[in-house]
C-alpha positions as CSV (number, residue, x, y, z in Angstrom):
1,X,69.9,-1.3,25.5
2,X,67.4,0.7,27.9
3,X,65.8,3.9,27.4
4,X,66.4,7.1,29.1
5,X,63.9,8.1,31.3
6,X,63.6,11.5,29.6
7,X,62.1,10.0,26.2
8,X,59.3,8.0,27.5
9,X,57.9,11.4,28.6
10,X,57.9,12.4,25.2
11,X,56.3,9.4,23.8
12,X,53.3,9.9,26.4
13,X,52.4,13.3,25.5
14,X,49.4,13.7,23.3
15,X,50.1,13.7,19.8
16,X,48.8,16.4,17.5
17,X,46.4,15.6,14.7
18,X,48.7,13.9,11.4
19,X,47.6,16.0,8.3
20,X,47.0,12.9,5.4
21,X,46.1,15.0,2.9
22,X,49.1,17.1,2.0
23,X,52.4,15.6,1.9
24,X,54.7,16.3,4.1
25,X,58.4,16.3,3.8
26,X,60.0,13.9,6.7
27,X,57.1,11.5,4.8
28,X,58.2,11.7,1.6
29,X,62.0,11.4,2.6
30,X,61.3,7.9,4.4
31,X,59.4,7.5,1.1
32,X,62.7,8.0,-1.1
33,X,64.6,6.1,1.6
34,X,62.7,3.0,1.1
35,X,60.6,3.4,4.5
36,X,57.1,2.3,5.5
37,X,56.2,5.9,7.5
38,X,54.3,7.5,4.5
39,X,50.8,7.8,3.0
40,X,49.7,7.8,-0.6
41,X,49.6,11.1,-1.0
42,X,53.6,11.4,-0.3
43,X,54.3,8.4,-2.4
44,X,52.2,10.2,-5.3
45,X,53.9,13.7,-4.0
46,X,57.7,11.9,-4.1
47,X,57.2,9.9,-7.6
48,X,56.2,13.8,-8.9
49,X,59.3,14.6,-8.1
50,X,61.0,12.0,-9.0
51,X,59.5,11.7,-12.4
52,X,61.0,15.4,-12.8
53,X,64.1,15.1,-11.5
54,X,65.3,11.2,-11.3
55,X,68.5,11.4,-9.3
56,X,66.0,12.9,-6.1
57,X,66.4,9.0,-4.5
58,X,70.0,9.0,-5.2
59,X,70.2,12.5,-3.4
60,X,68.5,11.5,-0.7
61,X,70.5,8.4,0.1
62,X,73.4,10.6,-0.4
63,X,72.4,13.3,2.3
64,X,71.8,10.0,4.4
65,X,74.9,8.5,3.8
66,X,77.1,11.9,4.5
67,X,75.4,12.2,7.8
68,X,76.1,8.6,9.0
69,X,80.3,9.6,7.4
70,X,79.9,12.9,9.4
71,X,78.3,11.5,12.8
72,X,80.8,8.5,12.9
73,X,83.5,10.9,12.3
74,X,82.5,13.6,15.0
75,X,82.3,10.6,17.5
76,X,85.9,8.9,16.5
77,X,88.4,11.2,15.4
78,X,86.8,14.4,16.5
79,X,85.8,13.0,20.5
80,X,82.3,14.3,20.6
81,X,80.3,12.6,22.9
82,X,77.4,15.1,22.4
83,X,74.8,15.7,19.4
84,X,71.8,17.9,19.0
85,X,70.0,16.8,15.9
86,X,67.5,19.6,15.0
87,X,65.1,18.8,12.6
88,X,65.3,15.2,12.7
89,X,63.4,13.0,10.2
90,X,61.8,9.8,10.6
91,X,63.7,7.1,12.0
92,X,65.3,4.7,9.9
93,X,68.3,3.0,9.5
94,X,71.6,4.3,11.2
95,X,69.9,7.3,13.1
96,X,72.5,9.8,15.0
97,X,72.4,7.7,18.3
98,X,72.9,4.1,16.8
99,X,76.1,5.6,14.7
100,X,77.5,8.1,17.4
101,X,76.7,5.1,20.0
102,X,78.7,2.2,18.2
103,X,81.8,4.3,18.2
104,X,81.2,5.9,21.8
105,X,78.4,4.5,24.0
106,X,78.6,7.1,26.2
107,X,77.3,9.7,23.1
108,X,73.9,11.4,24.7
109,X,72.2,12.6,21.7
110,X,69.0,14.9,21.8
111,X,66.6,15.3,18.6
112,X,64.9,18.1,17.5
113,X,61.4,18.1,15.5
114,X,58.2,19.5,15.1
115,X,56.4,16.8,12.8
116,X,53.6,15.2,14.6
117,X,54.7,12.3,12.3
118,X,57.6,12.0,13.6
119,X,56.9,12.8,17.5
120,X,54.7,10.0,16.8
121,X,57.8,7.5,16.2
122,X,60.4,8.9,18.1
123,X,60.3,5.7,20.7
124,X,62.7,4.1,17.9
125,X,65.2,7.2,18.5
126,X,64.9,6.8,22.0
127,X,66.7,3.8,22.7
128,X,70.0,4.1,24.2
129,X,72.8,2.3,25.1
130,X,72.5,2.3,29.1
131,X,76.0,4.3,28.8
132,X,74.9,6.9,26.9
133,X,71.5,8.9,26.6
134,X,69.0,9.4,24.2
135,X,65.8,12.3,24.3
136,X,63.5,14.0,22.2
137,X,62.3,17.6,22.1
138,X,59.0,18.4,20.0
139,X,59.6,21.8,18.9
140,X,60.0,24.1,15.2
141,X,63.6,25.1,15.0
142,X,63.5,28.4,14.9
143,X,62.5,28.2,19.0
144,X,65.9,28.1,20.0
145,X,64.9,28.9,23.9
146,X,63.0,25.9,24.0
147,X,65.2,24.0,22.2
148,X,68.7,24.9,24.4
149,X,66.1,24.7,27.8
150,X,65.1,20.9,27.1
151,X,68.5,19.6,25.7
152,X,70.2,20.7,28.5
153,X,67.9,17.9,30.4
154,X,70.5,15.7,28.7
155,X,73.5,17.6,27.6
156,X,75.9,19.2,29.3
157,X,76.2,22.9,27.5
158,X,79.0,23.9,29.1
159,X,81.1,21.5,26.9
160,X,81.3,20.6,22.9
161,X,78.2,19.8,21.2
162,X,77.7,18.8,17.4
163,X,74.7,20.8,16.1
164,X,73.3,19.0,13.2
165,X,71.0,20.5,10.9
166,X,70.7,18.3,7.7
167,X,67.9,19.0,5.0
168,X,66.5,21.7,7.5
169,X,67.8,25.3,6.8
170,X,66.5,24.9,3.4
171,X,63.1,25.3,4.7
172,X,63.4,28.4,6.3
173,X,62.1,31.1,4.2
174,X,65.0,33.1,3.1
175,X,68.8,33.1,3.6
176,X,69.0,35.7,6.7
177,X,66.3,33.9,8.7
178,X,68.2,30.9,7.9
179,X,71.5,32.0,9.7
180,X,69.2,33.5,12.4
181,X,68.1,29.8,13.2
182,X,71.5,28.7,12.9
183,X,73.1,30.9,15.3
184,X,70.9,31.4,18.0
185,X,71.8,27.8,18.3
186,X,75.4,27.4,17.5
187,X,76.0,30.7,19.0
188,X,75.8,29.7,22.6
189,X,77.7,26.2,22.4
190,X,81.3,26.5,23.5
191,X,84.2,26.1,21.4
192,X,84.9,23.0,20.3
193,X,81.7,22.6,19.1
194,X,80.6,21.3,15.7
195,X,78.8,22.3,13.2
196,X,77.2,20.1,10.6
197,X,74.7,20.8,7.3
198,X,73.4,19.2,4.5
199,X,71.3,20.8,2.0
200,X,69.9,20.7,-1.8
201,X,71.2,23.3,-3.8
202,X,70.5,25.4,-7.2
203,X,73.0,24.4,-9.4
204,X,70.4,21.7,-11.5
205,X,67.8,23.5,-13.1
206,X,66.4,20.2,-13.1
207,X,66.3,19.9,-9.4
208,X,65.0,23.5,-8.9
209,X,62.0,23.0,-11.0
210,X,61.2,19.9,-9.2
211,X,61.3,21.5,-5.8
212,X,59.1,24.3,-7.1
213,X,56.3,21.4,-8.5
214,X,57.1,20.4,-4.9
215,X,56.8,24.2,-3.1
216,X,53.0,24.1,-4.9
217,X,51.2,20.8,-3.9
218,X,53.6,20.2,0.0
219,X,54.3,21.2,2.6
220,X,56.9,22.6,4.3
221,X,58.1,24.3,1.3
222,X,61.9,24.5,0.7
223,X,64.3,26.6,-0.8
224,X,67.4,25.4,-2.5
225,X,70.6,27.9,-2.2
226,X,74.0,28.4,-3.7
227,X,76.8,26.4,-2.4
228,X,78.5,29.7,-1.7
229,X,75.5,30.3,0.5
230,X,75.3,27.4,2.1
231,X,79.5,28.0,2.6
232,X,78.6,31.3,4.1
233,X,77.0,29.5,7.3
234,X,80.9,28.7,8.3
235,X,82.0,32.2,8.3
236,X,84.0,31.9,11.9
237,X,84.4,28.3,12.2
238,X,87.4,26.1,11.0
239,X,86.3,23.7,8.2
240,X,86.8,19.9,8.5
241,X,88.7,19.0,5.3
242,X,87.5,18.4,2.8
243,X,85.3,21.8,2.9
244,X,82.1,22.4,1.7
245,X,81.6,20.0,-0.6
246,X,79.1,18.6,-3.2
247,X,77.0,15.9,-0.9
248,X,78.1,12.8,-2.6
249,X,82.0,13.8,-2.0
250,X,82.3,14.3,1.8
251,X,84.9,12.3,3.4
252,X,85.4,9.3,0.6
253,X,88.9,8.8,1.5
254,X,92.0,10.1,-0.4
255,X,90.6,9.7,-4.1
256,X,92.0,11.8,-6.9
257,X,89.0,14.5,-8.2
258,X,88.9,12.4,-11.5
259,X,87.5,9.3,-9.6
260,X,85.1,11.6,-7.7
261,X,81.1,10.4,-8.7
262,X,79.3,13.0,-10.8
263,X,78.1,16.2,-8.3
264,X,74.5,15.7,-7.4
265,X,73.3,19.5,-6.5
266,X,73.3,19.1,-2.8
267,X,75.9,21.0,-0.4
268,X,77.5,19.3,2.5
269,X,80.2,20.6,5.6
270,X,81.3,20.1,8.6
271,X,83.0,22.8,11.0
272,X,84.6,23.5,14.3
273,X,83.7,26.2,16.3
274,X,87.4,27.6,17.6
């Protein structure tokens, strides 16, 4: 395994201040994933939450496990070889490289995030397989120019990339802005492209008031949408069966709906662009 020469740029620049005062979301996730890159105050900020809705660890591994379903089936039976994984996360276990690279070593992936927390790890996500390519932009999602500029440092844009955007548009404000961020993205990959989300959405009442305890003491605040919303960022591109889907039933082989697990209130999909 050797890095890319691309990444160990990254992990010289100078890092921005980490806030340890507020909790932060890609903190408390590695929190509920059982990871070591958090501070009190999103351990105190994550058992909040969890002492209001209980199943939040269970969604969160679930969003995790669809992704590594989703990234392992875009690099087998779909042939991507390319991933652009905005809005990335902390590193842990099975990131986007290590699961598109034990199918395909040749995947080049390039993340996508703006957390200094994060920027601050990203060596672990830089790591390649010498046949493939790994890199790391520091930017906020919504600046797709920057984004598309840097990526193609590593990807080649002229052929099929998988867009991933898991637990992200949920933070942008509202539901037109959301699609705004999506498609100045997706928009200029070719077809044959993928899409990917994963999201929380507003079927538990439960969950909702959770994430609005959450909205008043963290930061960045998020938004929870329909599953018909969360369907709507498809419009135009050809779903992957089974469809948009309640997280915890993406891809789990051919089991009758009756011996489906009970829906936790997160939306999940996966699309082609034609």
């Amino acid at each position: 395994m050797t890095d890319s020469s691309q990444p160990a740029e990254a992990e010289q620049a100078p890092l921005p201040d980490i806030d340890t005062t507020v909790a932060q979301s890609a903190r408390v996730w590695n929190y509920w994933l059982g990871g070591k890159d958090n501070f009190a105050v999103d351990r105190e900020m994550g058992d909040q939450v969890e002492a209001q809705f209980p199943s939040i660890v269970a969604l969160a591994r679930a969003s995790r496990a669809f992704q590594i379903r989703a990234v392992r089936y875009l690099a087998g039976e779909a042939g991507i070889r390319q991933f652009l994984d905005v809005g990335t996360g902390l590193p842990t276990a099975n990131n986007t490289h290590e699961v598109a690279q034990a199918v395909a070593p040749e995947s080049r992936i390039v993340y996508v995030e703006s957390d200094p927390m994060v920027l601050a790890h990203a060596r672990v996500l830089l790591i390649s397989h010498p046949l493939g390519a790994t890199a790391y932009v520091d930017a906020d999602a919504r600046d797709s120019e920057t984004i598309l500029r840097e990526a193609q440092k590593t990807l080649d844009l002229s052929k099929p990339v998988a867009l991933i955007m898991c637990g992200l548009l949920a933070h942008v404000p509202t539901y037109d802005d959301a699609l705004g961020v999506l498609h100045r993205l997706l928009d200029p990959l070719p077809s044959g492209s993928y899409f990917m989300v994963s999201d929380g959405n507003n079927t538990s009442q439960e969950y909702v008031e959770a994430i609005n305890t959450w909205n008043q003491y963290a930061n960045p605040q998020y938004h929870p949408r329909s599953p018909e919303q969360i369907a709507g960022y498809f419009e135009g591109l050809e779903l992957v069966p089974p469809g948009v889907v309640p997280i915890n039933h993406w891809h789990l082989g051919d089991r009758p709906a009756d011996q489906l697990p009970p829906a936790l209130p997160g939306t999940v999909g996966v699309g082609r662009k034609p």
